[in-house]
Phi, psi and omega in degrees: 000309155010297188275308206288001168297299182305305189281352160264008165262344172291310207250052124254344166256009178279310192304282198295003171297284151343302212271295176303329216261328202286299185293337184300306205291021187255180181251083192241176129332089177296301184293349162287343174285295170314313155306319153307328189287339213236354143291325169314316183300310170333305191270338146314262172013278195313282184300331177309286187340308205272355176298295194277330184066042173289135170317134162237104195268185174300333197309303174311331173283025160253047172241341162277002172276324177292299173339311206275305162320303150291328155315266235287316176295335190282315238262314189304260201331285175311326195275336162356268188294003199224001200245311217221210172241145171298300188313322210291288176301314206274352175298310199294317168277015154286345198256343185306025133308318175342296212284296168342310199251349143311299194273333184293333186310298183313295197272340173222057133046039146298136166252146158283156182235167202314328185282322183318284189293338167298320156312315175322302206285348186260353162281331194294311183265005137293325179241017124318295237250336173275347176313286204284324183331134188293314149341324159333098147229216224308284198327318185303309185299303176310301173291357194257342178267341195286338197283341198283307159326302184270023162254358169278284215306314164275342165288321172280342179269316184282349168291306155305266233297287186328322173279011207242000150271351176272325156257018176087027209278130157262136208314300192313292163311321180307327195291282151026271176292325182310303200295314195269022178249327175271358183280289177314347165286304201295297148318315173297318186289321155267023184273329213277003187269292188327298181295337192263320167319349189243317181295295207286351173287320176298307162314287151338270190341310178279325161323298191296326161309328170291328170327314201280319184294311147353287192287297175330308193290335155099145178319316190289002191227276244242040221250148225046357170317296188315315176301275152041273201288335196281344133354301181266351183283319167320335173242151213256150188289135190280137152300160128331141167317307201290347171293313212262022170195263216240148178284183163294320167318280172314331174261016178252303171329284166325309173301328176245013154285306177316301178329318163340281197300337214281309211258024181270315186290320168266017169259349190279298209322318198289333172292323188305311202282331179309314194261335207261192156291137173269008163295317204277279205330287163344297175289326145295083355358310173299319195310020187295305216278341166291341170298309198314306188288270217304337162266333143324283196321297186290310159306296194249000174030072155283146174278109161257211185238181197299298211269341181282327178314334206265337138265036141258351177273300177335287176318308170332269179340273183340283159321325180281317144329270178281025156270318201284323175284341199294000000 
């Protein structure tokens, strides 16, 4: 029961994977957006929770810590996709079992075993090898750093869940708390887009006014001031977000239709990790990442090269060894 709990949180996060790589290329507010997904979940939580009338013991309150852990990964992950190549980022969110069958060693002493490590070593050289792909530049470099992010940050968000099954948390409120601790993140984050969008609008402003004083004061009292200034009268004042693309209303909107798939997925996500192992469970879980690619190929008709194909098929394998090895 386990798995299918797991492979239906995989093509609920496939989607939304798809759904972000769709939306980075629109011209919207990324934290506004995100604050719609992690309010949609809030409020799903919420009314499931009070539907089932699951506890909200002390337990649950390692779901702001997850919260905390998915804001960085969701934040990574999206900035990705707005940066980088899809297939690159979306390799990368496949990979949090690494960080996942690493870290479960340490802390609850799943050993890795011979099959294990053999998986490792051959994803580390699928992304040696798309790393090194005659196709890199800067941007490529750039998705390759945020994904690296969001694959410690989902490895440490399946960790938490798993631990938040071990003491006994119940999956709705915890959840709960995760969307409504990353919503405030999110909400912080974008108050902090409006204000520095306002300071530079203020800043612009007051240039043109030394502009207008400047030219008034005339050369001979001010000199060389004028040119100067008319300089600064000439740049043009940044829009608003809502000028320049999807209003707030629409992208907030947008943001809790994605939230959707984000938190249908992580309620699938918390049984699975309740009954399986969590190296395995993780990686059915990852296995997300064959929607993204197929919608990269297909979708978005990306091009690979030889050696990047070939590490992504290598990472494939890899992954696929160790759900089978877990």
């Amino acid at each position: 029961m386990w798995f299918l709990f797991a492979a239906a949180s995989a093509i609920c996060f496939g989607l939304r994977g798809i759904l972000y790589q769709w939306t980075s290329q629109r011209p919207i507010n990324r934290n506004l957006l995100l604050l719609g997904v992690y309010a949609s979940g809030t409020l799903i939580a919420l009314a499931a929770a009070a539907v089932t009338g699951q506890a909200w013991t002390k337990s649950v309150w390692i779901g702001t810590l997850l919260g905390l852990f998915s804001f960085i990964s969701n934040a990574a992950m999206y900035k990705g996709y707005s940066v980088g190549k899809a297939s690159l980022v979306a390799m990368f969110t496949g990979l949090p079992p690494v960080v996942v069958v690493l870290f479960a060693y340490v802390l609850w002493g799943e050993k890795l075993n011979t099959a294990q490590l053999a998986a490792f070593i051959v994803i580390v050289a699928g992304i040696l090898m798309i790393r090194y792909s005659n196709d890199i530049s800067l941007n490529h470099l750039q998705g390759m750093h945020w994904g690296a992010i969001t694959m410690l940050f989902f490895g440490l968000t399946d960790l938490l869940s798993k631990q938040a099954t071990l003491i006994g948390a119940a999956t709705l409120p915890t959840l709960a708390l995760m969307y409504g601790t990353g919503s405030l993140l999110f909400a912080a984050a974008w108050l902090l887009d409006r204000r520095q969008e306002a300071i530079a609008r203020a800043a612009i402003r007051s240039g043109r006014e030394e502009a207008a004083a400047g030219m008034a004061a005339g050369p001979e009292k001010t000199p060389g001031r004028p040119v100067q200034a008319a300089a600064s009268a000439n740049a043009a004042e940044p829009a608003p977000a809502e000028a320049r693309g999807w209003s707030s209303g629409r992208t907030l909107g947008w943001g809790m239709f994605v939230g959707i798939t984000n938190v249908c997925g992580m309620i699938l996500a918390m049984p699975a990790f309740a009954a399986g192992v969590t190296g395995l469970v993780s990686v059915v879980i990852a296995m997300n990442v064959v929607l993204v690619l197929f919608y990269a190929r297909f979708g978005l008709k990306e091009k690979f090269s030889r050696l990047e194909s070939g590490g992504l098929l290598l990472a494939l394998i890899g992954i696929i060894v160790l759900r089978l090895a877990a």
